[in-house]
C-alpha positions as CSV (number, residue, x, y, z in Angstrom):
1,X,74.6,71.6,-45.6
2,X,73.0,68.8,-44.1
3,X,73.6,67.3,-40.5
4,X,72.3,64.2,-39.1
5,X,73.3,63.4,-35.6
6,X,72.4,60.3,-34.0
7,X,73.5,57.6,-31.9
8,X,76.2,55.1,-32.3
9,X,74.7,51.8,-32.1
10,X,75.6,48.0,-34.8
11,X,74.3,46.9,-37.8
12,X,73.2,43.6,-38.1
13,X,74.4,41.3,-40.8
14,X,77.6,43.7,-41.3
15,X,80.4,45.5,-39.2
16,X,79.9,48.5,-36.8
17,X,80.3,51.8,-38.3
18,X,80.7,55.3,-38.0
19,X,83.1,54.8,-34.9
20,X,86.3,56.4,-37.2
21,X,86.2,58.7,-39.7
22,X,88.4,61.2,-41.1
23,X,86.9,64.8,-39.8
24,X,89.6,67.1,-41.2
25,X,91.7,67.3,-43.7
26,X,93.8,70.8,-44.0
27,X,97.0,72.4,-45.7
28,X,98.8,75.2,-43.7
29,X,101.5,78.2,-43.7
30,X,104.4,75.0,-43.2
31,X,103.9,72.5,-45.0
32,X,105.0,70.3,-42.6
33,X,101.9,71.8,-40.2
34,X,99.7,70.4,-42.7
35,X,97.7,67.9,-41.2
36,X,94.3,64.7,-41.0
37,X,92.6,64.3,-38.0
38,X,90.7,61.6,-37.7
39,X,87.5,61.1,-35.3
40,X,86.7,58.5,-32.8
41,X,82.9,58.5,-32.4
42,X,82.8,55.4,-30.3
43,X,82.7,55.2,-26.4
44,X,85.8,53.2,-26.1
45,X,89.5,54.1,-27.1
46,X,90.4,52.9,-30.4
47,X,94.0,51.8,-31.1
48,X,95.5,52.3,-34.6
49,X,98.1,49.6,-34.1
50,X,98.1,48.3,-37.6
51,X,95.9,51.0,-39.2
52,X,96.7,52.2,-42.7
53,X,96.0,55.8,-43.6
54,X,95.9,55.9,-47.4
55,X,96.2,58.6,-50.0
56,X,95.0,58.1,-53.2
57,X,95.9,60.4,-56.2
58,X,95.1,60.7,-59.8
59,X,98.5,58.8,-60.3
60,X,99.1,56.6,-57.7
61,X,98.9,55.8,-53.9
62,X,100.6,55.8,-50.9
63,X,100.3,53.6,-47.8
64,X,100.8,54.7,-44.3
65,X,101.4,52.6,-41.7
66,X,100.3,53.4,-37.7
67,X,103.2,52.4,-35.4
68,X,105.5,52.4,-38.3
69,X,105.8,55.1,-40.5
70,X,106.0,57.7,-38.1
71,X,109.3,60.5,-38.5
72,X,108.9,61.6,-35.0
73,X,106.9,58.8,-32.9
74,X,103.5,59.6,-31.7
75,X,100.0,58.6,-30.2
76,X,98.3,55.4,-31.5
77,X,95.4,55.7,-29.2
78,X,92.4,57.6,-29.9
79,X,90.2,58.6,-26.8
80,X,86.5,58.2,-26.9
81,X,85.0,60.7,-28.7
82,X,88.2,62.7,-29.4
83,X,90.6,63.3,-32.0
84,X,93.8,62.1,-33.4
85,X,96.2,64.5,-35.8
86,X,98.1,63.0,-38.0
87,X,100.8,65.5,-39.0
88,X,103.4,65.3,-42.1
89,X,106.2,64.1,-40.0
90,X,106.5,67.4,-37.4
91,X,107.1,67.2,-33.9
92,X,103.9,68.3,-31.5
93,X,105.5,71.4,-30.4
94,X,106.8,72.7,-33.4
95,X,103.1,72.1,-34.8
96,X,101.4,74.1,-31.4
97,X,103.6,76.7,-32.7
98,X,101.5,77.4,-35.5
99,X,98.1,75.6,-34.6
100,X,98.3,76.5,-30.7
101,X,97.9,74.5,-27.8
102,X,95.6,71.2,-29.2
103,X,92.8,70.5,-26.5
104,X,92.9,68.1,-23.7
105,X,92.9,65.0,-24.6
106,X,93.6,65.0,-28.3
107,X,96.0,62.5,-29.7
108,X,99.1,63.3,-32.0
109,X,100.7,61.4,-34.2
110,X,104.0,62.9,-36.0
111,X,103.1,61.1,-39.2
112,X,106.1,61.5,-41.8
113,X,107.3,63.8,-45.1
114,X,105.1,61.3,-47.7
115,X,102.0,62.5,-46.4
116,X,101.0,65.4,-48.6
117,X,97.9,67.3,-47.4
118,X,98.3,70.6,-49.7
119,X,96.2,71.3,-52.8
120,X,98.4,70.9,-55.4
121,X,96.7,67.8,-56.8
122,X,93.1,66.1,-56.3
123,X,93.1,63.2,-53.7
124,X,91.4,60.8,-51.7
125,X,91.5,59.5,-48.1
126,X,91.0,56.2,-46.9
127,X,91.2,54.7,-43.5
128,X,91.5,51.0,-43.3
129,X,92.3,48.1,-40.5
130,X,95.6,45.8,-41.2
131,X,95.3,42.5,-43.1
132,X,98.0,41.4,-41.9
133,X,100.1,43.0,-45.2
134,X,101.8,46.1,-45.6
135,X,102.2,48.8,-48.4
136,X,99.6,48.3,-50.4
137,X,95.8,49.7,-50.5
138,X,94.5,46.8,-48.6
139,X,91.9,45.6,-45.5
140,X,89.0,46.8,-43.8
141,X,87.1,50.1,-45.6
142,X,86.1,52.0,-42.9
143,X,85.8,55.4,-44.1
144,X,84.7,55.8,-47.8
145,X,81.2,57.7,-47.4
146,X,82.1,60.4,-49.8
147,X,80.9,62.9,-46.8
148,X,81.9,66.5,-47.3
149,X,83.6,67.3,-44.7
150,X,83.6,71.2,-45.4
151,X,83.4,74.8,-43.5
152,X,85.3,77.6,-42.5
153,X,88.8,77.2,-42.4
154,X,92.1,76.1,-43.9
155,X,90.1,72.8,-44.8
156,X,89.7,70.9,-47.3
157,X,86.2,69.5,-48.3
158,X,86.2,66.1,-49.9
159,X,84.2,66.0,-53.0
160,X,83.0,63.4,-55.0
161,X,85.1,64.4,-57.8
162,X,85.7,62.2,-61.3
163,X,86.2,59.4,-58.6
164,X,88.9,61.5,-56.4
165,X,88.2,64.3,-53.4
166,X,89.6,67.7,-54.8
167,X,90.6,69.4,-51.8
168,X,90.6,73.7,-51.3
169,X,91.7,75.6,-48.6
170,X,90.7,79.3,-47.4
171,X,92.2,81.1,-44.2
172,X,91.7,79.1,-40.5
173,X,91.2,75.2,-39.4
174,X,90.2,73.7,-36.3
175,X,92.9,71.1,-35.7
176,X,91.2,68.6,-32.9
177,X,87.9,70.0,-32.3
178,X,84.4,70.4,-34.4
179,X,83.5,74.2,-35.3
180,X,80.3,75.2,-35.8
181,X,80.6,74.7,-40.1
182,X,81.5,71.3,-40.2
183,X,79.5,68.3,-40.6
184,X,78.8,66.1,-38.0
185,X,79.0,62.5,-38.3
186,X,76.3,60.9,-40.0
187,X,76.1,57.4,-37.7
188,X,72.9,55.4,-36.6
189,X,70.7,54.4,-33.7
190,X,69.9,51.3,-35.6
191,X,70.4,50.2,-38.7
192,X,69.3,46.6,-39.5
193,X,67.9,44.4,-41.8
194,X,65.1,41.6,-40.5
195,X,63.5,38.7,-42.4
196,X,59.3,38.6,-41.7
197,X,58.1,35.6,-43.9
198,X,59.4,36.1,-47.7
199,X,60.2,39.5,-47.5
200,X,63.3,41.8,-45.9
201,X,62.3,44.5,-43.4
202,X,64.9,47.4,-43.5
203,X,64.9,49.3,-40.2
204,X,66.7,52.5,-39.1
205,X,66.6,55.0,-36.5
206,X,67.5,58.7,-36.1
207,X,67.9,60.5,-32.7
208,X,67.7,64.0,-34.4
209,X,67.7,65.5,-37.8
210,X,68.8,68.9,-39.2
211,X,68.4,69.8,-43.1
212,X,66.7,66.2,-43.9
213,X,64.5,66.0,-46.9
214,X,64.2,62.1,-47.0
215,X,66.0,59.1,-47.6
216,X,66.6,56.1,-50.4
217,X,67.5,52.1,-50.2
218,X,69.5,50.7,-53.1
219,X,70.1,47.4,-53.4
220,X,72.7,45.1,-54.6
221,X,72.9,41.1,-55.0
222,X,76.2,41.5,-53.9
223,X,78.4,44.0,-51.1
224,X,80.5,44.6,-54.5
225,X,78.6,44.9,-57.1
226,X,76.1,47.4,-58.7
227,X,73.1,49.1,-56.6
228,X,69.7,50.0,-57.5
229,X,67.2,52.4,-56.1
230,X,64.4,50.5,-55.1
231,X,62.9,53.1,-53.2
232,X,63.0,56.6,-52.7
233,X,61.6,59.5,-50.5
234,X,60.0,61.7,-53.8
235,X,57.9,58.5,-54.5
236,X,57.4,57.4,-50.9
237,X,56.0,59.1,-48.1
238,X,57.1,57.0,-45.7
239,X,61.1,58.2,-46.5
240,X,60.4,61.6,-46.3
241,X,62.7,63.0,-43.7
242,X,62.0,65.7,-40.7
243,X,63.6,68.3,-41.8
244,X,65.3,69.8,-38.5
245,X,63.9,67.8,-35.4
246,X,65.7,66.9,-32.0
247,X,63.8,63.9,-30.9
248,X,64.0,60.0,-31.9
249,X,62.5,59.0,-35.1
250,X,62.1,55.7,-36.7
251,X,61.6,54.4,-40.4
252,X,60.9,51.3,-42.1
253,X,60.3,49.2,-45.5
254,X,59.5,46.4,-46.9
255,X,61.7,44.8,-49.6
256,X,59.2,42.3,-50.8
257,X,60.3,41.4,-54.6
258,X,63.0,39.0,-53.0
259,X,63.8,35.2,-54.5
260,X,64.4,32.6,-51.8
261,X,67.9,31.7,-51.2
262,X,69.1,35.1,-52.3
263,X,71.6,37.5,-50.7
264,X,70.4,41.0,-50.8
265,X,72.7,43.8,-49.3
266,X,71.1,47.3,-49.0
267,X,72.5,51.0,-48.6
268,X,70.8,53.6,-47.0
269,X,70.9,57.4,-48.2
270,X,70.1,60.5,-46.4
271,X,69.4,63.0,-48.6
272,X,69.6,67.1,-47.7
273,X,67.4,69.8,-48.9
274,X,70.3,70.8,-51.5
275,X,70.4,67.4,-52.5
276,X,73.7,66.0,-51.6
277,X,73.9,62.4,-50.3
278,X,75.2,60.4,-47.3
279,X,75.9,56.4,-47.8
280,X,75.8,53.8,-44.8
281,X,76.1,50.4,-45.2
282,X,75.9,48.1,-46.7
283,X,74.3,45.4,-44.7
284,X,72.9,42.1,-45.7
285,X,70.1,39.7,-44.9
286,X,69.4,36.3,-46.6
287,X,66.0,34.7,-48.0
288,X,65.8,31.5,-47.0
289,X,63.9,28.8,-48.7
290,X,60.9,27.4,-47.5
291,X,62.7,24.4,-44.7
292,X,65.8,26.0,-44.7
293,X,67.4,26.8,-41.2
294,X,69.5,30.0,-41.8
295,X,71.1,32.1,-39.0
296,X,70.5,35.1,-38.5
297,X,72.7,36.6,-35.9
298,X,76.0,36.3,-34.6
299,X,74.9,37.6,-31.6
300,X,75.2,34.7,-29.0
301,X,72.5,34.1,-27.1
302,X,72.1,33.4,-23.0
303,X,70.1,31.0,-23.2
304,X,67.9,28.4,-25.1
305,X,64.6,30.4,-26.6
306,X,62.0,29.4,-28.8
307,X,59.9,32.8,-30.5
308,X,56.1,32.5,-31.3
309,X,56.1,31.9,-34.9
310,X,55.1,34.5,-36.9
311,X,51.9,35.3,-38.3
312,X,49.7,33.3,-36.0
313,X,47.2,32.1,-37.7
314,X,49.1,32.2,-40.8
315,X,48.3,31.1,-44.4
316,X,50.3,29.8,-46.1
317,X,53.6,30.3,-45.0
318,X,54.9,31.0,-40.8
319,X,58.3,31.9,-39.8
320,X,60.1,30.2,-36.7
321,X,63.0,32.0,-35.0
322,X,65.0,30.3,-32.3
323,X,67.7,30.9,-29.9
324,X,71.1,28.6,-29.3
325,X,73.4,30.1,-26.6
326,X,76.7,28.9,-26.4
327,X,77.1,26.1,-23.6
328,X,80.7,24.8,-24.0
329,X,83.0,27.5,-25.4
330,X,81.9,27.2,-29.1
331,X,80.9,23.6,-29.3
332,X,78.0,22.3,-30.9
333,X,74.6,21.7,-30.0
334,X,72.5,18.5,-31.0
335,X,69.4,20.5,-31.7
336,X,66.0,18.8,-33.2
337,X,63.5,21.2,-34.5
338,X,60.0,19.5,-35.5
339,X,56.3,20.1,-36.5
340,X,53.9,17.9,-34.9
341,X,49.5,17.7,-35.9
342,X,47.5,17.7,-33.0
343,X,47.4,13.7,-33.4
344,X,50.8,13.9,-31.8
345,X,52.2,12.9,-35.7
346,X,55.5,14.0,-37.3
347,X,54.4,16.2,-40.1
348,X,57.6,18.3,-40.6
349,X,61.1,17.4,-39.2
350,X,63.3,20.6,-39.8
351,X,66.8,19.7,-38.5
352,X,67.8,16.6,-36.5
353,X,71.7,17.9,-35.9
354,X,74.3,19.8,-34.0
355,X,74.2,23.3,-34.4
356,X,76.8,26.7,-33.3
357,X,75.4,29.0,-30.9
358,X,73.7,31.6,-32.6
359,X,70.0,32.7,-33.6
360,X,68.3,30.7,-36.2
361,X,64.8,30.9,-38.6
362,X,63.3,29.2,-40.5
363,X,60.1,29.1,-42.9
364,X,57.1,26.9,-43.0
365,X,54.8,26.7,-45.6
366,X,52.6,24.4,-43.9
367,X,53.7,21.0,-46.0
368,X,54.5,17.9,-44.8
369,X,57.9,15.5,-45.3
370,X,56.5,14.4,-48.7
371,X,55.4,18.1,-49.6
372,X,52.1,18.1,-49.0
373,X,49.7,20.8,-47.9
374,X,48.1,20.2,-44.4
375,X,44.6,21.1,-43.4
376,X,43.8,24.1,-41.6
377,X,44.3,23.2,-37.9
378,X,46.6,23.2,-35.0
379,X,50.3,22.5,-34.8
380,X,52.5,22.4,-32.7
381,X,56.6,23.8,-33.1
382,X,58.9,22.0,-30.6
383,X,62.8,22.8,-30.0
384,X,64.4,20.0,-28.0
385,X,68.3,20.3,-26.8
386,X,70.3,19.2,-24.1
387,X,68.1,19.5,-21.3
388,X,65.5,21.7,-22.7
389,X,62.3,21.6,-25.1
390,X,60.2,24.3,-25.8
391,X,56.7,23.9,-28.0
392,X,54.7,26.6,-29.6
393,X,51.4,26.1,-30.8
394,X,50.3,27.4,-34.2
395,X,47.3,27.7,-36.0
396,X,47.1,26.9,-40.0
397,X,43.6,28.8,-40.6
398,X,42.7,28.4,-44.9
């Protein structure tokens, strides 16, 4: 069984994840004993307020709602890195009577007599924020990585089964705490998409590895729809994984068959040496056309920045990236962004306008207004807002 452990850290273009998922998933002597626990892998308490814990079976589904539902009452608030059981409907201590005392710490939540945990029937567990709706199989997918969560115990693992998790049991289960035959989660360092000219530069970062053969990047043209391998580990060296390491590693690749214009989202798989797979993502990054100012971060800056274009000397195309912090509480900046020859002449005005805080890029391809190609020579980049201008010179080398 593979086991990838790394550091919690955001995607860009996309939602943070791997900070909940559900870790356990086991039947018991009572049925109402049986019990989820669900894993908070991020620094900071997490309230459920307004979760939804789903269940999906071959026939149907049902919806449960945190600070609701519950028979008995019971914790909403999940420590960092700790545990919350969810239980089907039992009080705390009549459960400690058959799981024993749960460790410090550990949240538990009562739950209620829909729940059904046992094996009689294949199902499928979803965790999900609130919409603002209730009973129905609705919001924010956070956990839906098809991850086995298997070992030891009265568990069940979650298989990738005709489109549902079958679930089995055996003899013992580790109700708020890891043991040593469970998967970890599988979360990331980094995992980010970057635009570098016309191409998308996929980036991720492991801080160790155990049972890692390699990974693969599908591809989709939209979060929805249908994705591709476009690259793979048995065809590129690059992917190949380290097997069982403790240290900090970090990959890369190039998606270069983009259009201009065009959404891409991208998965990442990590693939073990028995071959089963582990999804994250997706995450998204758009081509722009050559002129167009697109942003590329909603981080908000500090302050005003313009970046050295890249390449430098470039032929025939140079990317400008440029910061926009956020001066008056989310009002707009009048920004101008413009080429200039070393004449001191307008050959290129970008954007004349007011723009949201954010970080921006664009693409020249070293035409004028009218579209014409410009000599190899200097030019100069300049960012002027409220109270600042920045230039950077660039070199158009044929």
């Amino acid at each position: 069984m593979k086991k990838v452990i790394v550091l919690l850290c955001f995607f860009y273009f996309s939602f943070s994840y791997g900070q909940l998922y559900i870790s356990e998933v086991s039947d018991a002597n009572s049925y109402n004993n049986e019990f989820l626990e669900i894993y908070n892998n991020s620094d900071s308490p997490i309230d459920l307020t307004g979760y939804k814990l789903i269940r999906v079976d071959t026939d149907g589904l049902y919806v449960f709602d945190f600070g609701e539902d519950e028979s008995n009452g019971g914790d909403l608030i999940i420590q960092a890195k700790n545990f919350l059981i969810v239980a089907r409907g039992n009080t705390k201590s009549d459960f400690e009577s058959e799981w024993g005392s749960l460790p410090t710490g550990v949240a538990y939540n009562s739950g209620n007599t829909s729940l059904y945990f046992g094996t009689s029937v294949q199902r499928r567990w979803k965790l999900r924020s609130n919409d603002g709706t209730s009973n129905k199989d609705d919001g924010t997918l956070l956990d839906d990585t098809y991850q086995v969560v298997g070992g030891s115990g009265k568990r069940h693992y979650k298989e990738n089964i005709g489109g549902a998790w079958i679930e089995e049991s055996s003899s013992t289960a580790t109700p708020g705490s890891f043991d040593s035959d469970q998967s970890l989660p599988i979360s990331l360092v980094s995992f980010r998409a970057d635009l570098i000219n016309n191409a998308i530069r996929i980036t991720w970062t492991t801080q160790s590895e155990m049972d890692n053969a390699g990974f693969e990047i599908l591809r989709s043209t939209s979060r929805e729809g249908e994705y591709r391998i476009i690259t793979s580990y048995l065809n590129n060296p690059a992917l190949l994984g380290q097997g069982n390491s403790n240290y900090e590693h970090r990959y890369s690749f190039v998606d270069r068959n983009v259009i201009p214009g065009q959404t891409y989202w991208y998965k990442l798989v990590d693939v073990d040496f028995n071959g089963d797979k582990m999804y994250h993502g997706p995450i998204s990054a758009t081509v722009p056309m050559n002129g167009q100012i697109v942003h590329v971060s909603s981080k908000l800056p500090n302050n005003f920045r313009l970046y050295p274009n890249y390449p430098n000397p470039f032929n025939p195309t140079t990317t400008l990236k440029f910061d926009i912090p956020d001066l008056d509480h989310g009002a707009p900046v009048k920004v101008s962004l413009v080429i200039y020859n070393s004449l001191g002449e307008v050959v290129k005005e970008f954007y004349n306008g007011p723009l949201s805080a954010g970080t921006f890029q664009v693409i020249w391809d070293g035409r004028n207004q009218q579209g014409v190609s410009q000599p190899s020579g200097i030019y100069y980049a300049v960012l002027h807002a409220d109270y600042f201008t920045s230039t950077m010179k660039m070199i158009l080398l044929k």
